[in-house]
N, C-alpha and C positions, 0 to 999 in steps of 0.2 A: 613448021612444026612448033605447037606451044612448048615452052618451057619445062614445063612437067614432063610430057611425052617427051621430049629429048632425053631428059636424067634420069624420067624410068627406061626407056632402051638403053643407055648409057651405062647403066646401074646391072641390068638384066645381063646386058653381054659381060659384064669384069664378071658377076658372079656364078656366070657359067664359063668362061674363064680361069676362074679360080678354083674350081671345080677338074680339079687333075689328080693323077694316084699319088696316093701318099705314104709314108712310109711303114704306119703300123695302123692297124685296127684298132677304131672305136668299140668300145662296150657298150650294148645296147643299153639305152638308155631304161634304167627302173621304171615302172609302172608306180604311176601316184595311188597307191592304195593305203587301209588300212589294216595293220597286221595281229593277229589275235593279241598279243599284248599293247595295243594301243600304239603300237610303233608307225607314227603316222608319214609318209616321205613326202618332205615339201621343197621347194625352189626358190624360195624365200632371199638368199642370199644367191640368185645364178648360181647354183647347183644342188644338186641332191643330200640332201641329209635330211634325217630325222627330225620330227619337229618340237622333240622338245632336247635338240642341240640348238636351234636356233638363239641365237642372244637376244631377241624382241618378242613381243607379243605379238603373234599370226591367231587369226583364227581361221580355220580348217572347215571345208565342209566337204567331205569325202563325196564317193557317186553311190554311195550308200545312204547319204543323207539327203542327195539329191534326188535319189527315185523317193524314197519315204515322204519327202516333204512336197515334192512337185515344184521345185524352185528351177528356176531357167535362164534367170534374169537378174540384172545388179539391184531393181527394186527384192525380191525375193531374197536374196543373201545377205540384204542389210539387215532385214527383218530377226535375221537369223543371229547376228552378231552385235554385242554390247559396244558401245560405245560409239555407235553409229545409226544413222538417221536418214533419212531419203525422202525429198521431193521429188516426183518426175509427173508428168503428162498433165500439172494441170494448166499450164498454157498451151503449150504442143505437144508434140510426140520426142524432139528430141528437146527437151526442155528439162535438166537434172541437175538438181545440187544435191550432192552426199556432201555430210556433214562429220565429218571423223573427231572427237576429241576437241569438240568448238571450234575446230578448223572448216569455214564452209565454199564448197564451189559459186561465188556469186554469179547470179544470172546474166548473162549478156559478154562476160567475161572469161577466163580460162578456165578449166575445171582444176580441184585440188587436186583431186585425184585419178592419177593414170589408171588406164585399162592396158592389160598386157596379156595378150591369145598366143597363147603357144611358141614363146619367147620374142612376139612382137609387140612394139607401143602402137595403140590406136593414137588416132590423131585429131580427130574427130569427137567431140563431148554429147554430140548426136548421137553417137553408138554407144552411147554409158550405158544404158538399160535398154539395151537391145540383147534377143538370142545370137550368142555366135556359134552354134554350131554343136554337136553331141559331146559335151560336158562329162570330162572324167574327173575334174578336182577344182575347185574354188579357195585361195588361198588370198585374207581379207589381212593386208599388211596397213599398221597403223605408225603417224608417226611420217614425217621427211624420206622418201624413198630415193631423190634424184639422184643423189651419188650413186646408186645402183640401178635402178629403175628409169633412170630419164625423166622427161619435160614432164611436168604438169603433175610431182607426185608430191607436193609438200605438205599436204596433210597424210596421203597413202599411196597406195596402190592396192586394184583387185588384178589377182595374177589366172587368170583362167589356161587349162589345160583341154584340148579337145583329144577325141578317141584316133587314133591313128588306125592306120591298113593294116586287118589283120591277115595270117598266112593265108586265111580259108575265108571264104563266100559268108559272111556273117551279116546280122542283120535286125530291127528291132522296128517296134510301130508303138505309139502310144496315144489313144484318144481319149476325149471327155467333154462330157455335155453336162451343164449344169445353168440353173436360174439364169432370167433374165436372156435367153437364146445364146447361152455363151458356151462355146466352142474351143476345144484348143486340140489338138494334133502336133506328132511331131513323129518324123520318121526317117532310118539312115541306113546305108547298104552302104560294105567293105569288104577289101578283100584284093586278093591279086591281079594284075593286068597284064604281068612279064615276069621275069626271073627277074628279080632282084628290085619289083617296082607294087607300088599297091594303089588303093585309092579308098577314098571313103568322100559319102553323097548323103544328103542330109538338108531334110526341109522343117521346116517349123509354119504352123499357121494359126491365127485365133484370131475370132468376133467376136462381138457382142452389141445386145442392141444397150446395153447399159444399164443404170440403176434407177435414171432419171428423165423425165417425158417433159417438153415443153408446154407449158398451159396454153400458150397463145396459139400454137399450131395444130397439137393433140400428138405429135407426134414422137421418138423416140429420138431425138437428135441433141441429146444435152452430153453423153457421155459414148456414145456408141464409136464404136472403130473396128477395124480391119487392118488384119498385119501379117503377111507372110514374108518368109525368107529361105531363100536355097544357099547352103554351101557346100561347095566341092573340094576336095586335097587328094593331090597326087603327089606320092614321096618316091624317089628313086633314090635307091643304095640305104635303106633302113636299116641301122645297126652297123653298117661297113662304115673305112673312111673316110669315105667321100657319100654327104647323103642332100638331099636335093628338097625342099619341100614349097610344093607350088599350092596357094591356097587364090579361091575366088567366093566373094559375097556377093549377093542381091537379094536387096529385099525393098518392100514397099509401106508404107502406113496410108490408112486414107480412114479418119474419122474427125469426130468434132471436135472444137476446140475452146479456151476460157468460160469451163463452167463454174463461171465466180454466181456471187452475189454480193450487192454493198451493203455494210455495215458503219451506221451513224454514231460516232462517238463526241456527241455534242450535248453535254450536261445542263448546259443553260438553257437551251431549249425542252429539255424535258422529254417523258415517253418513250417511245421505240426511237428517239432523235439520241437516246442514250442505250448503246444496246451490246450487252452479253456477247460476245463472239460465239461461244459455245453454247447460246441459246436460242440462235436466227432456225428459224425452219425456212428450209428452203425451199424456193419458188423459182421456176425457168420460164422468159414469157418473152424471147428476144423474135423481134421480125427477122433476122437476117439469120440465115440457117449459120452456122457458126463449123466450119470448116478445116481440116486440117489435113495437106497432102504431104507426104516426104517419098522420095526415092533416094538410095543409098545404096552406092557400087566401089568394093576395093579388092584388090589384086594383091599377090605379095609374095616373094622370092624366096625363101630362106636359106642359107647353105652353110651345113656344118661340115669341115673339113678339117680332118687329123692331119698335124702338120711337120709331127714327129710326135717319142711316144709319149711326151711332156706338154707338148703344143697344140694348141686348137685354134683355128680360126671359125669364128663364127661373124656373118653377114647376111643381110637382109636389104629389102626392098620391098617399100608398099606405095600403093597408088592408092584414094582417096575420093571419091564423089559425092557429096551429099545435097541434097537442092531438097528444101521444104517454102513453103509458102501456107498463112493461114488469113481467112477471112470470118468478122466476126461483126457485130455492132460496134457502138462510138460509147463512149463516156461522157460526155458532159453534154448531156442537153437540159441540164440545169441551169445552164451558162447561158443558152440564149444564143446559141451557136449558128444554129442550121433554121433559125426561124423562116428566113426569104429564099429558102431552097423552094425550086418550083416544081407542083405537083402535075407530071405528064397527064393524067390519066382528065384531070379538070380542063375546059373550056379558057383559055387566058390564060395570065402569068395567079395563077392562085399558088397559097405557099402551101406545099408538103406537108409541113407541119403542124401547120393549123387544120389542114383538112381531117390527116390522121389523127390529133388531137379529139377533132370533131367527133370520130368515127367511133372514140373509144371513151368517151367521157363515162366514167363511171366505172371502167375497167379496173377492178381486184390486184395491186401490184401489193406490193413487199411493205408495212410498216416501216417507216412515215410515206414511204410514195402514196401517191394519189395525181387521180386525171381530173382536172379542170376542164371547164369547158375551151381554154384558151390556153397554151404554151407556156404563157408568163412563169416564171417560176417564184413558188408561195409570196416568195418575202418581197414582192414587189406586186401581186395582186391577190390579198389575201381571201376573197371572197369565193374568184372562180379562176386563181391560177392551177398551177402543177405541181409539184414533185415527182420527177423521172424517176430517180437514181437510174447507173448505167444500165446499158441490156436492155430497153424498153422498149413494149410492144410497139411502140410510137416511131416514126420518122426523125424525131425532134432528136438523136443522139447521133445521125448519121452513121458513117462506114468504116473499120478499116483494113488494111491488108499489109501484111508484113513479109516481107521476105529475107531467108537465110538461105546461103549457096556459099559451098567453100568445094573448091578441088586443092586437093592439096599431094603432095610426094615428098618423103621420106626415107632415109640410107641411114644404115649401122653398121661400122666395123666393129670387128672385136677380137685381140688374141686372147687367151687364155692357157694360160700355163700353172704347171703341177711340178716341182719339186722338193717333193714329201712334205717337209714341215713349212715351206710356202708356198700358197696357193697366191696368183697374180692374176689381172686381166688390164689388157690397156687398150683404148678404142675412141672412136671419134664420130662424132652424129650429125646429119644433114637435117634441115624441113625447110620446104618452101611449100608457103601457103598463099593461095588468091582468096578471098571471101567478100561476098557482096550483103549489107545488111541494108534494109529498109524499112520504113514505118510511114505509112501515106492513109492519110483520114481524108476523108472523102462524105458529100452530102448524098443522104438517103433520097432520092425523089422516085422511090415504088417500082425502082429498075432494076436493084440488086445492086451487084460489086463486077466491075470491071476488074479482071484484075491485071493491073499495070498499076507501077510506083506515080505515076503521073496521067491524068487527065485531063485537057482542058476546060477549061468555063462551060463552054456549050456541049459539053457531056451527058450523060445521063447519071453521071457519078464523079462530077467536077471535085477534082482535089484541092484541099483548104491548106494542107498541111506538111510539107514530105521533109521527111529525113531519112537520107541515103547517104552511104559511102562506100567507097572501094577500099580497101584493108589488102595491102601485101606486105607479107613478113618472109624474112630469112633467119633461120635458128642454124647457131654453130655452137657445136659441143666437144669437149674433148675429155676423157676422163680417165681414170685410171684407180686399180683398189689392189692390195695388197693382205693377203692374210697369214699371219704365224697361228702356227700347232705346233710346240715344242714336246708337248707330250697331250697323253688324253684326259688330262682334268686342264690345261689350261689352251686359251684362245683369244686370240687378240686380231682385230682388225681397223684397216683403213682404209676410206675409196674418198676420191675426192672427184669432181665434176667443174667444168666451168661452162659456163653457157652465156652465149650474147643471142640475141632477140632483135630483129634490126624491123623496123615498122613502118611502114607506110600510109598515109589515109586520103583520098582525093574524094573530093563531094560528087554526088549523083546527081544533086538538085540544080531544076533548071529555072534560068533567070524568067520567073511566072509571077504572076498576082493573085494572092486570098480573092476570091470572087465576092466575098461578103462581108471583109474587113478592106481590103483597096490597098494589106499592105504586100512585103515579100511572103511567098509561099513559105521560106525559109526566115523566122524573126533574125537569124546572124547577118543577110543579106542587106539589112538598112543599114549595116557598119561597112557594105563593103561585099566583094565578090569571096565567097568562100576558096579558102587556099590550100594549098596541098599541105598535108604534118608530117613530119617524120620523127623519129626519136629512138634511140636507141637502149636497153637495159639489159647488163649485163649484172651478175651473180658466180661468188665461189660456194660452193655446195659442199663440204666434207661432210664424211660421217666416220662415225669412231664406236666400235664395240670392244666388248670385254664379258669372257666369259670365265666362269671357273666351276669345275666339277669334282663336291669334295668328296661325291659318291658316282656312280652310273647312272642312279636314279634320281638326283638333284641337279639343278643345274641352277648359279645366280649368277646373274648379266646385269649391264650397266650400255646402254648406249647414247651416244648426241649428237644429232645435226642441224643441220641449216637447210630448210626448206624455202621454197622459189617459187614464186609464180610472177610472167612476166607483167608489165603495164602496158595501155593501151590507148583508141582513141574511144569515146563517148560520138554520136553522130553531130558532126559540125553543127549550130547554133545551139548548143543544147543549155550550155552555160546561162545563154544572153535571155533563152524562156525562162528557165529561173529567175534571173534577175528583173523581169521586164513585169512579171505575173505575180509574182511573193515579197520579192526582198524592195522592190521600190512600191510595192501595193503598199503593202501592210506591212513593213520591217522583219517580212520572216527572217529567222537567224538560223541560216541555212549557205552555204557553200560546195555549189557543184563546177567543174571544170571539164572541158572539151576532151583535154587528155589526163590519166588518171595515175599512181605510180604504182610502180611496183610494189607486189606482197613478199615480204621475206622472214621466215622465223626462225628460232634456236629452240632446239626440242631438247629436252631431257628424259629418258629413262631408266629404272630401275627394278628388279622384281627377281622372281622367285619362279621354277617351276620344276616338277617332275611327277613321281608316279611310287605308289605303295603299293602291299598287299598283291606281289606279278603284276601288276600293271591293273589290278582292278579297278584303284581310283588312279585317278588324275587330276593335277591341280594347276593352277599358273595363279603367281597374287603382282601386279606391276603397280607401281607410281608414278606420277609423273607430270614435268611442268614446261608448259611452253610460252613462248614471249613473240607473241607476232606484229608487226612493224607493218604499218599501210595495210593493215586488213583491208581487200577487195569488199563493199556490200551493194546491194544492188538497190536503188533509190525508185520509186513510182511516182509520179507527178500529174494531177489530174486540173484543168481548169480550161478557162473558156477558150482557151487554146486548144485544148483537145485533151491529149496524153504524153507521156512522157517515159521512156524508161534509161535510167543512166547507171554507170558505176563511177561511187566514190569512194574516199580511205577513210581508215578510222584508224588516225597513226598509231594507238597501242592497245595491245588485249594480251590479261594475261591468263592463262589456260590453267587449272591446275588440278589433279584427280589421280584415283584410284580405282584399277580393274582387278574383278577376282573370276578364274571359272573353276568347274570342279565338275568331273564324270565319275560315275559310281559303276560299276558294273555289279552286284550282290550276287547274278545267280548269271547262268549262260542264257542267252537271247532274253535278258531284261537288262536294259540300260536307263540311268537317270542321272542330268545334267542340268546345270545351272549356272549362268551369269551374270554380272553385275559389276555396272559404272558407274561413277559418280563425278560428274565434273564443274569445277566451281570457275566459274568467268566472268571474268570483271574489264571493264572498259576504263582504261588509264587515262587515253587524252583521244579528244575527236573534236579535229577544229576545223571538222564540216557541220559538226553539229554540236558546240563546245558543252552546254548544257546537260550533253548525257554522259558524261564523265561519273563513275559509280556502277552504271546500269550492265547488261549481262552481254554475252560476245550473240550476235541473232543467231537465230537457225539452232540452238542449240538447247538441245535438252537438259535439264538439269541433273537424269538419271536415265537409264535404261536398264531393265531388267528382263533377262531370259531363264527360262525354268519348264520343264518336258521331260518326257518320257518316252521311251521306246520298246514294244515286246515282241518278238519274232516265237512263234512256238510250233511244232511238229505237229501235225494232226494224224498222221500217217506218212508214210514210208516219203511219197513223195510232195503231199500237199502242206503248208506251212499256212500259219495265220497270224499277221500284221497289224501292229496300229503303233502310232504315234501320234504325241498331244505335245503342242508346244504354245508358252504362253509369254507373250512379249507386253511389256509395260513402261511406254515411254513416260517419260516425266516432264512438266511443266514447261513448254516453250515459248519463247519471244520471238519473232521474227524480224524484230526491229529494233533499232537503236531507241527510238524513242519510245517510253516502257510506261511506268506512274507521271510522267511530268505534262503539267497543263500548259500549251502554249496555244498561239494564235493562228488561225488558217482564215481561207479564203472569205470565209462567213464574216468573219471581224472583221475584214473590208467593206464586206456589201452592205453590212447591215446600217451603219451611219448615213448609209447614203438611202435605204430603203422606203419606201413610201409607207409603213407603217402608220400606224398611230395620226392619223390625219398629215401626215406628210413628212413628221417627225421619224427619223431613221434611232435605233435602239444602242446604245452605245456598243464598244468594237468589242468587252469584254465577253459580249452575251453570247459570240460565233465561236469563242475559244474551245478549241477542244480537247478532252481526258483521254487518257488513252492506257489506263488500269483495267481496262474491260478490254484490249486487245491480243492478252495471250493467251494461248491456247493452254486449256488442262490438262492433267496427266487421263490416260485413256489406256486400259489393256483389251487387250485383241487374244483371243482363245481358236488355232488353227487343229484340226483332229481329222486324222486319214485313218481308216481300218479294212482291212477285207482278205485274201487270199490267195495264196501262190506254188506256182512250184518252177521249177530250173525254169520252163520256157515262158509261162502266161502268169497273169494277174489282173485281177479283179477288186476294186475297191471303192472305197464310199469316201467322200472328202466334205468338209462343210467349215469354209473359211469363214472367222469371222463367226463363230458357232451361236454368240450370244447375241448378236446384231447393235455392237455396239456405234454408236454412234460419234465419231468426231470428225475433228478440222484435218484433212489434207496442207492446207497452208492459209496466211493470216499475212497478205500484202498491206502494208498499211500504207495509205498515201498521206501522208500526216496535214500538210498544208489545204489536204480536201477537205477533213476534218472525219473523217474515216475509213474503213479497210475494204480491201476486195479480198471475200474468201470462199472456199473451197471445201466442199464434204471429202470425208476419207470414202473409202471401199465400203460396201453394207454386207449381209450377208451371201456368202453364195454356197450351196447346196448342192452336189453333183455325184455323177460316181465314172470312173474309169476305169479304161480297161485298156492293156500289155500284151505284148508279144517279142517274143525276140526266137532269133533262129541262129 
């Protein structure tokens, strides 16, 4: 029996086990609602209170703002809240950096921020922006959460609440069709099974054929996907002292995947060779259908148990599956890569790429691409070469396929104790994780994608390139927090955390030869057999509140901690392609390593919040300054080696800003609301990349602004009429370190060597490339729902994106390519749905 599967049985029997009578009865737990004065119940701090006793800033989105708005999802609820940011799906489906306060999840690496379902950590960064299940409260915690929250919360945590078994047979259905064949349903039945036992069943589903058609094929395969999910929870002893809750997930993804396009930021060349990010119109024209499967299954135990009428123990147990794989084209067949790959379909060894070349001479690609009559790329046959750029119709860019698979299992104790004016909890955390990552580029020869990390030479999709590893981690946690309430204007707390991280990394890659270079498949492999890494990171986590109440309705807090995220490995030779490709080419001044360190920061905040006029307005105003050490960012690397994706540190950023929101209520059923962030980030030292010292923290907006309305009005006795308009305005983003600064990339190499000019190669400065043309502008986005209701049904019209604004989803810069891979947002979508519940 594997490992997991022992400690989840292991796990399962002590917590039914410990599952015995106890001495006095649990109070059923409050329902997370919101109550006509604004008196919002959050869990912010592991347990119930009010949410503006909380000492931080939470933002709230009740299940009144979740039917209005149709949000389901961690992309949807960021939308909703200041100071936060979300990339997800446009490499795959579990592919998510939220960005909290210039704190960001880098790709390939941990996430910053935990997800936490109905007092459980996910473990899995796959499930970031996934449904989990019928959604009663969304509560967006900003800010180092670990001393409370556990692994992976050092920028936040989203705390999600799902609907529990109600007494009686209850039940709800909700569809919508709208532009583009898009589809979404979601539907959930509750209710009793026994005395003393309930359950609730619950599916979500949504297609689309997408926004976007490929030119080369005619078909809709640039953005389409498919995504359903079942979940099931059976609670026994709800409300008693002894209560039991068993939950199960599945779900599936299956759609496309990296709907980039590249973008030339090369000024000396001149033209579209210099070009706008926010002004490429985009064009899809890739041979290789671009692909993206995930399946995701978790279990999980939880048992709350009154232990006296002071004590509580709380325990859990979750199981963990996630396995995706994506297939897509190559990138550099500008390089000259995949020339002598051979075309099955021709008589003899003909090359692939010259045939399809052939095929397509004159083919319409993207400014400055163009099809020669021959492969050669421009700057070495300037009469009848090529220009690719990635994604091309063409052969000449080859294949690749990536794989992600983690099983993982996870335990939490917890006591918690109540002795009036101290509230305690002390507890200790398990994770063991297995995960397999790979990335294997492979030659196109008119066959498709195999897909296996390795092929041999006499394949029809012979691998050039693999990086694989095996990744096992052991996490040990132990933690503890303490709270005084001496009376009801003052509140002081403490929880503190430690966590060790213990990591493992063994190569996948087998001792093989480039079929078309002669050397290792693996560039680390000419130094030597790849070896096994280990290393270990550990972190003290405290956090520290302070509150004071010099009314009922004011409330001014002060909180600080230390946020964590662990370090890692990068895929074994990753270092040595840097060095072998940039830094000994051309002097790139660039610095990547195999194994990366640890993120750790010191948070500050302060603020202000309550309520006037009974609760008609409401306000919160916070400050606040963070300092984070080895910031995790996530590096792209493109050349005639193929690709590259790494994480490295930018040892200092420092954070600093100001959040305001404010709800009006004027009349009954009109409410109007608004927020706003401003955060100023600045990069102190990065001696991966020394020269961007000055420049902003990536991923991070300069501003976000929210501001909406809501009006509920009677038409009659039982029919009601609905709308809300919400309008979100990100501000200015970089997605990269390197921002205004001119340096040198691949171009500056090649070009001295190039056959130009009668033979004459162009000096190196002419390849340098700007990169003031690569961030992304400020863009608002206007979502409006309206239509009609009563107790059971509803009816309504939605039209996201109302104006059809146009901008960047994300802005990959590959610097030493000498420009970016990027990404359109959402367009407009136009729908109406319809409700039920029983």
């Amino acid at each position: 029996m594997r490992l997991s599967h022992r400690l989840l049985f292991t796990t399962a029997c002590a917590l039914a086990g410990a599952a015995t009578p106890a001495l006095a009865q649990e109070a059923p737990q409050a329902n997370a609602a919101a109550n006509d004065d604004g008196g919002i119940i959050v869990t912010a701090r592991r347990q119930n209170e009010r949410l503006q006793d909380v000492p931080a800033s939470v933002a709230v989105i009740t299940a009144a703002a979740l039917e209005r708005t149709g949000a389901v999802k961690a992309e949807d609820f960021v939308k909703l809240t200041p100071g936060v940011t979300i990339v997800t799906g446009t490499a795959e489906a579990g592919d998510t950096q939220i960005n909290i306060r210039g704190i960001n999840g880098a790709r390939d690496a941990e996430s910053s921020v935990a997800l936490v379902v109905d007092g459980i950590l996910k473990t899995n960064t796959a499930q970031l922006n996934q449904p989990q299940g019928t959604l009663r409260q969304v509560e967006m915690l900003k800010g180092p959460q670990g001393a409370l929250y556990g692994r992976n919360a050092a920028a936040g945590a989203i705390v999600e609440q799902t609907l529990k078994p109600t007494e009686t047979f209850t039940g709800g259905a909700k569809v919508s069709y709208a532009d583009y064949n898009t589809w979404e349903a979601t539907a959930h039945v509750a209710g009793p099974i026994a005395p003393g036992a309930g359950f609730v069943l619950s599916g979500y589903y949504s297609s689309t054929d997408g926004f976007y058609k490929n030119d080369f094929t005619g078909k809709k395969t640039v953005d389409d996907k498919e995504n359903w999910a079942l979940d099931g929870r059976v609670m026994v002893g709800q409300g008693t002292a002894t209560q039991l809750d068993l939950k199960a997930r599945y779900a599936e993804f299956h759609g496309a995947s990296l709907p980039f396009n590249a973008s030339f930021h090369l000024p000396n060349f001149g033209g579209a060779f210099y070009e706008d990010v926010n002004k490429h119109p985009f064009h899809f024209y890739n041979n290789i259908r671009a692909t993206n499967d995930q399946t995701s299954f978790d279990v999980s135990l939880k048992l709350d148990q009154q232990l006296s009428d002071s004590i509580k123990l709380v325990a859990w147990g979750l199981y963990s599956n996630v396995n995706q794989d994506l297939v897509a084209d190559g990138t550099s067949a500008d390089f000259g890569r995949f020339l002598s790959a051979k075309d099955p379909r021709a008589q003899g060894a003909v090359d692939a790429c010259f045939t399809s070349t052939a095929d397509l001479t004159g083919y319409p690609v993207n400014a400055p691409g163009f099809i020669g009559q021959i492969p050669v790329p421009f700057i070495f046959a300037p009469a009848t070469g090529s220009t690719f750029g990635p994604y091309s119709p063409t052969t000449c860019d080859g294949t690749q396929y990536q794989v992600r698979k983690q099983q993982d299992f996870s335990t939490e104790w917890r006591l918690i104790g109540d002795a009036g004016t101290i509230n305690w909890q002390l507890g200790a955390y398990y994770l063991h994780i297995k995960r397999t990552v790979g990335v294997s580029l492979g030659a196109d020869t008119g066959n498709g994608v195999i897909k296996q990390l390795y092929n041999a030479p006499d394949s029809t999709n012979p691998t050039t390139l693999l990086l694989a590893d095996r990744f096992n981690t052991n996490v040990y946690a132990g933690f503890g927090s303490v709270e005084w309430k001496p009376n009801d204007q003052f509140n002081a707390g403490l929880a503190l955390r430690y966590d060790i991280e213990d990591r493992k990394s063994s190569s996948l890659v087998p001792t093989a030869l480039d079929p078309f270079t002669g050397g290792p498949i693996n560039p680390g492999q000419a130094f030597g057999a790849l070896k096994d890494k280990h290393a270990r990171f550990e972190q003290f986590e405290p956090k520290v509140t302070l509150s004071y109440k010099p009314t009922g309705d004011l409330n001014l807090y002060a909180n600080w901690g230390i946020g964590f995220k662990s370090g890692g490995f990068n895929n074994q030779g990753s270092a040595q392609i840097i060095k072998d490709n940039f830094v000994n080419f051309f002097g790139a001044d660039v610095t990547v390593n195999d194994q990366y360190k640890k993120e750790w920061s010191s948070a500050w905040e302060a603020g202000f919040k309550g309520s006037l006029l009974d609760g008609k307005l409401t306000f919160d105003l916070a400050g606040y300054y963070t300092q984070v050490h080895n910031m995790q960012f996530f590096e792209f690397f493109v050349g005639s080696f193929g690709l590259l994706r790494v994480v490295s540190n930018i040892d200092k950023v420092d954070l600093k800003g100001i959040e305001a929101s404010v709800t009006v209520k004027p009349a009954k059923g009109f409410k109007l609301f608004g927020s706003f962030n401003y955060t100023d980030s600045e990069i102190k030292k990065n001696s991966s990349r020394p020269y961007t010292v000055g420049n902003k923290s990536p991923y991070t907006a300069d501003y976000t602004l929210n501001a909406g309305m809501e009006i509920e009005q009677p038409i009659n006795d039982s029919l009601r009429f609905f709308t809300r308009a919400d309008y979100r305005l990100t501000g200015p983003t970089w997605f990269h370190t390197v921002q205004d600064q001119s340096i040198p990339t691949l171009f500056s190499g090649l070009l001295p060597i190039s056959q130009l000019n009668d033979g004459k190669g162009l000096p190196a400065f002419v390849g340098d490339g700007k990169y003031d043309v690569a961030h992304r502008k400020a863009f608002g986005v206007v979502n409006l729902r309206a239509g009609l209701q009563t107790d059971r049904y509803s009816l309504s019209v939605f039209a996201n994106n109302l104006f059809d604004k146009q901008y960047l989803n994300e802005v990959i810069t590959a610097v030493e390519f000498g420009g970016s891979f990027i990404t359109p947002g959402t367009r407009r979508l136009i729908g109406v749905e319809g409700s039920m519940k029983f």
